[in-house]
Structures are given as C-alpha cells and as structure tokens.
SENU-945329 format. One line per 5 residues: number of its first residue (from 1); their letters; for each residue z, y, x of C-alpha. Coordinates in nm, 2 decimals, decimal comma, always signed. Each point is the difference from the previous one (the first is absolute). Layout:
residues N
NUM) a) Z/Y/X; ...
//
This chain:
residues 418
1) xxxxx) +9,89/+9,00/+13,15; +0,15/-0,10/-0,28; +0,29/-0,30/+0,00; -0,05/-0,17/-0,28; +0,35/-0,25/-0,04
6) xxxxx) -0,03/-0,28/-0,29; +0,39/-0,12/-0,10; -0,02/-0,33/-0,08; +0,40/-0,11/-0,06; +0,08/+0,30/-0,24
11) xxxxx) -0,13/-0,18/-0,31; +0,22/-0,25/-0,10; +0,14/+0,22/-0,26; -0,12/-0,07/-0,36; -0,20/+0,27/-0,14
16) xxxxx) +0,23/-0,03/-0,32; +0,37/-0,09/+0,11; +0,04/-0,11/-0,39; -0,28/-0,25/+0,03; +0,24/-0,30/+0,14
21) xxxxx) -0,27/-0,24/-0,11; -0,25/+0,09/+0,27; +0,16/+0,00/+0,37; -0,35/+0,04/+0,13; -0,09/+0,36/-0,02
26) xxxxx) -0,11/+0,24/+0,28; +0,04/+0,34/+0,05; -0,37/+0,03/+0,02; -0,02/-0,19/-0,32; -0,09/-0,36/-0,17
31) xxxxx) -0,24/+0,02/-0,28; -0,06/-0,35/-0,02; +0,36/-0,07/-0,21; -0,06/+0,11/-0,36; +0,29/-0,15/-0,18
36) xxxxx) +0,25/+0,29/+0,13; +0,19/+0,24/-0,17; -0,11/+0,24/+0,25; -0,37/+0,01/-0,07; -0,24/+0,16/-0,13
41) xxxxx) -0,31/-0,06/-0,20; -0,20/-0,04/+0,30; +0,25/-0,25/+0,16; +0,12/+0,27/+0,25; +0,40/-0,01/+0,04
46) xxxxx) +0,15/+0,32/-0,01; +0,18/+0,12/+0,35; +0,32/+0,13/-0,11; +0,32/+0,07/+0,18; +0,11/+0,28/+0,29
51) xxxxx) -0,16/-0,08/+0,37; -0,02/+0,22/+0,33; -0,35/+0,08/+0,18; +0,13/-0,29/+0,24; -0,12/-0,28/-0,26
56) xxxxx) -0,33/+0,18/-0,04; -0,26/-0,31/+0,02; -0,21/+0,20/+0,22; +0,08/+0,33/+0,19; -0,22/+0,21/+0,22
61) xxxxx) +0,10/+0,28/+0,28; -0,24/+0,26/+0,05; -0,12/+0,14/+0,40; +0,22/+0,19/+0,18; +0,06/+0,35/-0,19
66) xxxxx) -0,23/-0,18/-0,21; +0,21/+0,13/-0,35; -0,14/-0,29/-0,19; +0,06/-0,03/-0,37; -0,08/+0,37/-0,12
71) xxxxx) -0,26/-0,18/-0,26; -0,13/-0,33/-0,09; -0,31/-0,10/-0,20; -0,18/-0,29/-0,11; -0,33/+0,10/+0,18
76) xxxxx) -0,24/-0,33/-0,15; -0,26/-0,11/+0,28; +0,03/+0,28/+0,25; -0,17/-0,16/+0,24; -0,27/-0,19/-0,14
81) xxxxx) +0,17/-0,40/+0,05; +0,00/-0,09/-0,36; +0,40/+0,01/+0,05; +0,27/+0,27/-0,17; +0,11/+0,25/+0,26
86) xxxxx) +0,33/+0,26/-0,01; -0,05/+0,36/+0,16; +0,36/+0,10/+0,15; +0,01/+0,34/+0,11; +0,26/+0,19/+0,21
91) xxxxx) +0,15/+0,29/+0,12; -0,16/+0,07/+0,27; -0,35/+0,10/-0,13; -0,16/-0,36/-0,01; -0,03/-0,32/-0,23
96) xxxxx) -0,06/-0,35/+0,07; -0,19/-0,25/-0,25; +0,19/-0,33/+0,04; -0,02/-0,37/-0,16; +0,28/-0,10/-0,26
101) xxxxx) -0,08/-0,31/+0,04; +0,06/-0,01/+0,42; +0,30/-0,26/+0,07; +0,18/+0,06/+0,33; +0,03/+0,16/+0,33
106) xxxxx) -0,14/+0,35/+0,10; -0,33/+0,08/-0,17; -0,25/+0,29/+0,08; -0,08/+0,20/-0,29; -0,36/-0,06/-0,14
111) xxxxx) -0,10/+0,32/+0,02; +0,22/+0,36/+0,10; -0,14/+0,36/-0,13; +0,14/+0,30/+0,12; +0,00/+0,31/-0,14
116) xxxxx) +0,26/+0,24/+0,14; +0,22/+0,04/+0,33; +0,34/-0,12/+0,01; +0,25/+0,11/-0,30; -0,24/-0,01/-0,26
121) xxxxx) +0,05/-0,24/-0,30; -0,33/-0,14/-0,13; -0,07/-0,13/-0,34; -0,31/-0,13/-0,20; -0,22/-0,19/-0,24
126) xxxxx) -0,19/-0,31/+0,04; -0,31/-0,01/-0,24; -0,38/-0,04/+0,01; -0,05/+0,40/-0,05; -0,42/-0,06/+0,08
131) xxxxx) -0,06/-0,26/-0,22; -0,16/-0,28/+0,35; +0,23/-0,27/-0,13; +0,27/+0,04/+0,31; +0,31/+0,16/+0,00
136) xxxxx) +0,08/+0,34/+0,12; +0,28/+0,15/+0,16; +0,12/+0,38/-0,12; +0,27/+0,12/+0,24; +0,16/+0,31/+0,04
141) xxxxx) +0,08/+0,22/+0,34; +0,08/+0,32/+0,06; -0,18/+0,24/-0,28; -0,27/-0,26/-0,02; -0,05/-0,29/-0,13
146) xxxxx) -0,25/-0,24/+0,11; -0,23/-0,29/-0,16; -0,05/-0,28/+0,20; -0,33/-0,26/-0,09; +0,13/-0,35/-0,04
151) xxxxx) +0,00/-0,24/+0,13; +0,20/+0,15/+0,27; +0,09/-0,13/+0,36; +0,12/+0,04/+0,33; +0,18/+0,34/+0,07
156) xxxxx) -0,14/+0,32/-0,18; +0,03/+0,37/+0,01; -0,07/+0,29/-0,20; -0,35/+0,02/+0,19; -0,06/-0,38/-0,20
161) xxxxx) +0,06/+0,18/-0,34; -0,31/-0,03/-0,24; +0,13/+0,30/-0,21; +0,32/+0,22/-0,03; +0,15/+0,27/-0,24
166) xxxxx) +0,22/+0,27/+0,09; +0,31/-0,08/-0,17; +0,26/-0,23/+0,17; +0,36/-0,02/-0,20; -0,11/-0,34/-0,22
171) xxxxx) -0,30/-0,25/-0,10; +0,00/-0,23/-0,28; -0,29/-0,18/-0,12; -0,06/+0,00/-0,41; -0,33/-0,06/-0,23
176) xxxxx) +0,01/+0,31/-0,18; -0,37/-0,03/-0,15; -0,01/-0,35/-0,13; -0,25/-0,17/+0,24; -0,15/+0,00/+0,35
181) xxxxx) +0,17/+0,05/+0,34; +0,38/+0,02/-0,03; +0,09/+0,39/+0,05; +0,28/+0,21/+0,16; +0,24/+0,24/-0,08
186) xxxxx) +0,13/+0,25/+0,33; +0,27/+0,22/-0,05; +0,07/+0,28/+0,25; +0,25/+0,08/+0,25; +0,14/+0,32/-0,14
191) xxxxx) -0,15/+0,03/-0,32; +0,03/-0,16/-0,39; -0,39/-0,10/+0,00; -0,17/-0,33/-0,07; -0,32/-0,02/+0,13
196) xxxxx) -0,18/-0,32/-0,13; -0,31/-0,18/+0,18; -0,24/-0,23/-0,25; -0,17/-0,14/+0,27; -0,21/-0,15/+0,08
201) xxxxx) -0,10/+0,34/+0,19; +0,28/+0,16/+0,15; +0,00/+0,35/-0,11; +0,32/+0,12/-0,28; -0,11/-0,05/-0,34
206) xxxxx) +0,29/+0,18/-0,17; +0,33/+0,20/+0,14; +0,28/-0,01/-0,26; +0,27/+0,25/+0,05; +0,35/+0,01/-0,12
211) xxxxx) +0,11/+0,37/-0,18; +0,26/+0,19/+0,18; +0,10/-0,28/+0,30; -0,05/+0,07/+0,34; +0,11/-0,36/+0,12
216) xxxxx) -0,17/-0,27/+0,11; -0,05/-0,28/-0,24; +0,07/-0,35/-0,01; -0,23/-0,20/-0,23; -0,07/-0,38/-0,13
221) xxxxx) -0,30/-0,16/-0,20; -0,01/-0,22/-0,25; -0,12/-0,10/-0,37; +0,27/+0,14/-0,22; -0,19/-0,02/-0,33
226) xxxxx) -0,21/-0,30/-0,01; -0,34/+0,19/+0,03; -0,10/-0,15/+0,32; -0,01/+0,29/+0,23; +0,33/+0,08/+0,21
231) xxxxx) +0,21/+0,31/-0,06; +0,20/+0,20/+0,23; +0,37/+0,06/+0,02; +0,09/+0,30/+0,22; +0,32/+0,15/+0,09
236) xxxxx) +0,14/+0,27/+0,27; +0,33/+0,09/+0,15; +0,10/+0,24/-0,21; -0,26/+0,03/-0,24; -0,13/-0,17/-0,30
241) xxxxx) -0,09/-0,32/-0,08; -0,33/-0,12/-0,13; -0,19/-0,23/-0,15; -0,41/+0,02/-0,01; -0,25/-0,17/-0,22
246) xxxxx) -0,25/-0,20/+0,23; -0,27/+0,16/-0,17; +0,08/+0,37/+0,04; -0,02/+0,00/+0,38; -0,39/-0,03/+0,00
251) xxxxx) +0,05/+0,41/-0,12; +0,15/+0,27/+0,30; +0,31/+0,18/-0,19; +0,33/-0,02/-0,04; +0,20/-0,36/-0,08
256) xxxxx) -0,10/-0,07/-0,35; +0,27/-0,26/-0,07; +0,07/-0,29/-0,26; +0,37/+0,13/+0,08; +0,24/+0,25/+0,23
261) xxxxx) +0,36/+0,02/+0,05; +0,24/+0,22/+0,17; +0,33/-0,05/+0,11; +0,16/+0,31/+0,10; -0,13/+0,16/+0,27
266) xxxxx) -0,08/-0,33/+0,19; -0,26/-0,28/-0,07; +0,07/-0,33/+0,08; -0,07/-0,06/+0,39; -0,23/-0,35/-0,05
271) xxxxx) -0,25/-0,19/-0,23; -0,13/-0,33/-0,02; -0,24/-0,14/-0,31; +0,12/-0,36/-0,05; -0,27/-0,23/-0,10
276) xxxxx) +0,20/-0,11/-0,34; +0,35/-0,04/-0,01; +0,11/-0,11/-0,33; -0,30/-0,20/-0,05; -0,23/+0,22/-0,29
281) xxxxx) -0,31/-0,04/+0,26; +0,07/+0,41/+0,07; +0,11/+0,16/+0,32; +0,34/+0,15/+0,03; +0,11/+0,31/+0,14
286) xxxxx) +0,29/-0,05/+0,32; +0,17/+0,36/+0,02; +0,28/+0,04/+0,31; +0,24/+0,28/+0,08; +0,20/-0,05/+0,31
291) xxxxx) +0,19/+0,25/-0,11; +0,06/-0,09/-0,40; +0,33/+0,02/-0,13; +0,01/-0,30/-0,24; +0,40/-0,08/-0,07
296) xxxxx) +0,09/+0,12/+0,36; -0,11/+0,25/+0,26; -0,32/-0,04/+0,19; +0,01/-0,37/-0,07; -0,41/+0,02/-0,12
301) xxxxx) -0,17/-0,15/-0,24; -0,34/-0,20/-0,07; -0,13/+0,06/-0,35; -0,27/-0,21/-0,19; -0,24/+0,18/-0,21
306) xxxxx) -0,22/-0,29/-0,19; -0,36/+0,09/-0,01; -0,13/+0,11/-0,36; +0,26/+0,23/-0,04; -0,02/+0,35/-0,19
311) xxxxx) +0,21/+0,13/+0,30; +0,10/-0,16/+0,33; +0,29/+0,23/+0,00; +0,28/-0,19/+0,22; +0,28/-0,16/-0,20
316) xxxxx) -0,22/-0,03/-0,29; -0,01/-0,34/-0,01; +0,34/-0,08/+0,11; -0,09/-0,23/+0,27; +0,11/+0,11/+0,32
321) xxxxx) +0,13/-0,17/+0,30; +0,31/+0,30/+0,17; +0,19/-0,03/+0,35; +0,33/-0,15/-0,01; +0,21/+0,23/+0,17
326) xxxxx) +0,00/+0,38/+0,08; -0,25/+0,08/+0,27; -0,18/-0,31/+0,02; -0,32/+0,18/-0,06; -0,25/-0,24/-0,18
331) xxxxx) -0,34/+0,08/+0,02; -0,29/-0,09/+0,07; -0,16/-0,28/-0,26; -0,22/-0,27/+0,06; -0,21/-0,22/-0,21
336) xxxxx) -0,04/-0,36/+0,12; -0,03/-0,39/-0,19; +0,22/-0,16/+0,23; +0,05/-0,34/-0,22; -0,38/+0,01/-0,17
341) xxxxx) +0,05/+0,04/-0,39; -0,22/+0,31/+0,00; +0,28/+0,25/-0,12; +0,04/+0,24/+0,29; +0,33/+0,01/+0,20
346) xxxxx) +0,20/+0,29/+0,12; +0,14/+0,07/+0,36; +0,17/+0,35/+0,08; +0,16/+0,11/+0,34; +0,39/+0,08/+0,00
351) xxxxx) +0,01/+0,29/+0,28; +0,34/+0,03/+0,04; +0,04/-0,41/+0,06; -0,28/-0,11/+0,18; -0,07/-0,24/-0,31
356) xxxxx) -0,35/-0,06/-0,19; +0,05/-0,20/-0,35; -0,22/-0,17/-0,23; +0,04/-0,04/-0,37; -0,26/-0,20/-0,18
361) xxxxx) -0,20/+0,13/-0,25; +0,04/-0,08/-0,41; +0,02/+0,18/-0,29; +0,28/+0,20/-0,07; +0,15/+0,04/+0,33
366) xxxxx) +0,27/+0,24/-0,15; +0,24/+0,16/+0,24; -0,01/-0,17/+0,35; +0,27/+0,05/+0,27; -0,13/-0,07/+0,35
371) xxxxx) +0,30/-0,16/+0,09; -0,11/-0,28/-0,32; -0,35/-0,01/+0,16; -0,15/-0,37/+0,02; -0,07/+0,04/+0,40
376) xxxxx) +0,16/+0,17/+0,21; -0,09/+0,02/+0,43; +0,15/+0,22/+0,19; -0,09/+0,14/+0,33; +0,35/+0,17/+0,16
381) xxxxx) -0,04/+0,33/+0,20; -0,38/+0,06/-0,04; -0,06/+0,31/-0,14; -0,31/+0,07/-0,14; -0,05/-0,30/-0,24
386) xxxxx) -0,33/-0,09/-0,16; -0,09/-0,29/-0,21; -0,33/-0,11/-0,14; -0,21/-0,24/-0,14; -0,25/-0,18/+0,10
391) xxxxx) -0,24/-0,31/-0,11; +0,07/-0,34/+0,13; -0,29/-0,09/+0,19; -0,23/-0,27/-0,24; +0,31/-0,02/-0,26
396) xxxxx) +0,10/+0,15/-0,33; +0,30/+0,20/+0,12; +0,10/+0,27/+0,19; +0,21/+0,02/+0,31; +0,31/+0,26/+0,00
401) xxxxx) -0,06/+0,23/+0,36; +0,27/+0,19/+0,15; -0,06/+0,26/+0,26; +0,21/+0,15/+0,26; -0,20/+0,25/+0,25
406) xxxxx) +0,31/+0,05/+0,23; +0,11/-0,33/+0,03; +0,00/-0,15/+0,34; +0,01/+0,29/+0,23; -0,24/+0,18/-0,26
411) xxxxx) -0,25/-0,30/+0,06; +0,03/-0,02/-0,43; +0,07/-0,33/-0,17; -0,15/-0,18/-0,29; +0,16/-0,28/-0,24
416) xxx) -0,18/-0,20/-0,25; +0,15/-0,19/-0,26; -0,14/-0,23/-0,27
//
C-alpha cells in the first residue's frame, strides 16, 4: 500500500511574502485573487520563499522496501476512468499508477506493474504507442523493456506485456515523424545507441549511434526549432553531447545533429528539453553537470540553451543557474509551469544539500546562484534527491515532485508542491 497523507495546516504561508495585501494564500495556491503583485497572467500567485518536505501539501510513503520516487510521470487516463492518473515507480522492480487528485488516508494504488525482482529501478513512458485511443504504459526491467496496453489495471507482470524491446537503461516518448501514434526512443544499458520505435507497430524504425562513446546515453525530446516534430538532446558520462534534428532519426546512422559540444573529456551528466523558457514559443535545452566547476569546485551548473540556436553549446547564451557553494553538486534539470504563464520553470537537485530549487522562467535569466533561487524546499539527510514535474490534474499548471527512494526505512518518499 501506499499512505497517501494530505497536510492541511502547512498553508497559511503567502505564496509571495511581499504581497501584504492578500493574507489569504495557500500553499497549494489561490487563483481566484488577481489584483496581486505576485501573479501571473493566468491569475496564478507565484510560491516563493524556502520550505522543508514537512509543509509539502500532500506527501506519499511508498511499501515496505518499496524505494518509491525513482521516477514520476504524468501517465493521462491509464486506466480508462476519464480521470488524469500519475505512474510512480520504485526501486524495487515495480510501479504503481495512482490518483493526484486522492485526498486522505491510505490509498491502494490503481494499478501496480512489475517488471524486475527486488533492487531494480524501473522507469518509463506513458503514451498511446498503437494508436486505440487509450494510454499505454512503456516500462523498463532488467535488459527489457516492456509495453503495456492501456487501460491498465489490477496487478501486472511481464507475462501481461503486449510487446517488449531488448534494451532497458531509459524510455522517453517523442513524435519524431510528425503524426500518428506518439513513438519512443530506448537507449541501452551499456552502449551509446538510440533505438527509436514509430509505432504504431512495435518493431525499431531507426538506431542512432553516437561516434567514439561507449556510455550509455541519456536523452530528452522536444520541438527545438518550431517545425512541429520533436528533437532529441542526448548526452553520456563522459562523452559528448548532442543535439538531433527530429527528422533525421527516420534514417539508421550516426547522430546527424543541429548541434554538438564537448567539454573536455566529460559531457554533461543530464538533459531535459523545456517546453519554452523565455517565452519565443521554442523549446529550450536544460544541460546539468554535477560535477561543473562554475566560480567554485564541483558546485554544478544548469545551463539554458534556447531553442533556434546555431549551437546549443553550454554558456552560449549566458543563462545559467550554478550551485552556491563548493560540492553542492547541482544537477539534474527539470522543466515544469508551476504558476501557469506558459514560460517553462526550472528545478535542479543540490546533491550535496538535500535541496531542490526552482527559478521561474523569463527571458534573460542571466547568471543565477541557487542560493537566489525563487523556491527553495529542502529535504535534510535524504540522499538521492529527485525532483520533477508534473501536470496538475484538470488545471493549467504543473505540480513541483520530489522523490526520495530511501526515505522511510527505504520505503521512498514523495513531496508535491504547487
């Protein structure tokens, strides 16, 4: 099971602490009060300040050894009730589809898929890969991963999978050709390929490989240059970085790319595609280094690469968000609309702190230091961090999700804020 805990006195707080006017606020937000210095366009006040995981509005704990909060996904009508569903999944080779919008006590997931024994971190994809109208569920085990036919229900195993490719590292779901089903991209375990399904037939339709890497890649969709069709940013530990035009993966080869940078030896170790963050109706490129050196040692560093660039080299633009101190380590970029004026936010993960911050998107974000973020929550002790976000169920914003797998005796945590 998972408990499922809804706080109802942390949010007394005003989501701007400059807004005197308006006493009224919630953490979970009031977007009914549109004459505040705090709001956006839409009417959504901007949550703002430094908070602890404790003031979370709504918290899960995963089952025993459970490792919940490995990855979280908006998953749209998994199982066929009209309603937006979330797939959790955990450390301990299974997932759970659960309902954002349950309120209270201990709740039994919707559905729970398992695709691997106990240590075994799963991740996935939620998209309609055969083109029936309902949802499917790609998730990964252990040198497999396996399709699942929405809507889903009850508990499944591998032996319930309607398809499966042989590739298990990641899975993200893109539309690479334009139209039809949505498709996927796999990359393997221990080797720099992408290997892209079109759908709706599962079969690979192209494998992209990186020159002279022998690392695993890590890789994000999105429409960088306005033509409709997503592209992919790739990256590997100690490789290069790339950046592929949507179009060339419907031919096998090598990445063709709009862009590539190298740093060194090393690329950067994470990659998100932002919907828009400064607002020019183009994705953005979110490259992370842990390990970055930006005015200090290890501190890390988020840079912003705007979409419709001649190079998505990091730095180029000059926007970047870096760690405060020495060793703080931040990584690991999200892209979320937490207050709904359709310019995509940023969250990152300080390592070395046990902190996530946000900083709202605009143009010209210039130099950001994490410790001048806009939010700040901060989770003490749990080590690995994760942040992500995620659509508000029937709203125009996102929540902000933090994940911690070996919180509560390794049960795994989640946070949401909004």
């Amino acid at each position: 099971m998972l408990t499922l805990l809804v706080l109802l006195g942390c949010g007394t707080a005003e989501r701007d602490p400059s807004d005197t006017a308006d006493t009224a606020d919630t953490a979970d937000g009031d977007t009914g009060d549109t004459g505040d210095t705090g709001d956006t366009a839409a009417g959504r006040e901007r949550l703002v300040g430094e908070y602890e995981v404790a003031q979370a509005p709504l918290a899960w704990t995963g089952p025993a050894a459970g490792k919940l909060g490995v990855s979280v996904f908006d998953g749209g009508d998994l199982d066929g009730d009209t309603r937006p569903d979330w797939w959790v999944s955990g450390g301990s080779g299974s997932g759970w589809l659960v309902d954002p919008a349950a309120a209270g006590g201990e709740v039994a997931p919707l559905a729970t898929i398992t695709t691997a024994g106990a240590g075994v971190y799963t991740h996935g994809a939620a998209v309609d890969h055969d083109g029936d109208g309902h949802t499917d569920v790609a998730l990964t085990g252990v040198g497999t991963t396996w399709m699942f036919a929405g809507p889903v229900a009850g508990e499944l195993g591998t032996a319930d999978a309607a398809a499966s490719w042989p590739y298990a590292n990641t899975v993200t779901a893109a539309q690479l050709d334009g139209s039809g089903p949505r498709d996927l991209v796999l990359t393997e375990a221990t080797g720099a390929r992408l290997h892209v399904d079109l759908g709706p037939v599962h079969g690979v339709d192209a494998v992209l490989e990186a020159p002279d890497c022998a690392s695993y890649l890590v890789v994000a969709a999105g429409d960088l240059d306005g033509d409709g069709v997503d592209d992919l940013a790739a990256t590997a530990a100690s490789c290069d970085a790339w950046v592929v035009d949507g179009v060339d993966t419907r031919a096998d080869g090598d990445l063709d790319t709009l862009a590539e940078w190298r740093r060194g030896a090393a690329g950067p170790t994470a990659v998100e595609i932002a919907p828009d963050v400064d607002g020019d109706g183009r994705g953005d490129v979110l490259w992370s280094d842990t390990a970055a050196d930006e005015g200090g040692t290890d501190n890390g560093a988020v840079w912003i690469e705007h979409g419709g660039s001649a190079s998505y080299t990091p730095g180029t633009s000059g926007d970047r968000i870096v760690g405060r101190a020495d060793g703080v380590g931040l990584s690991d970029a999200a892209a979320l609309d937490l207050d709904a004026d359709l310019r995509s936010d940023i969250s990152a993960v300080e390592s070395g702190s046990g902190t996530v911050i946000l900083v709202y998107g605009g143009p010209a974000l210039g130099v950001r230091v994490s410790s001048a973020a806009d939010l700040s929550v901060t989770a003490s002790g749990e080590v690995p961090l994760l942040a992500w976000g995620v659509p508000e169920p029937d709203a125009a914003w996102d929540r902000l999700v933090i994940g911690a797998p070996n919180c509560a005796g390794t049960a795994g945590c989640l946070w949401a804020f909004w």
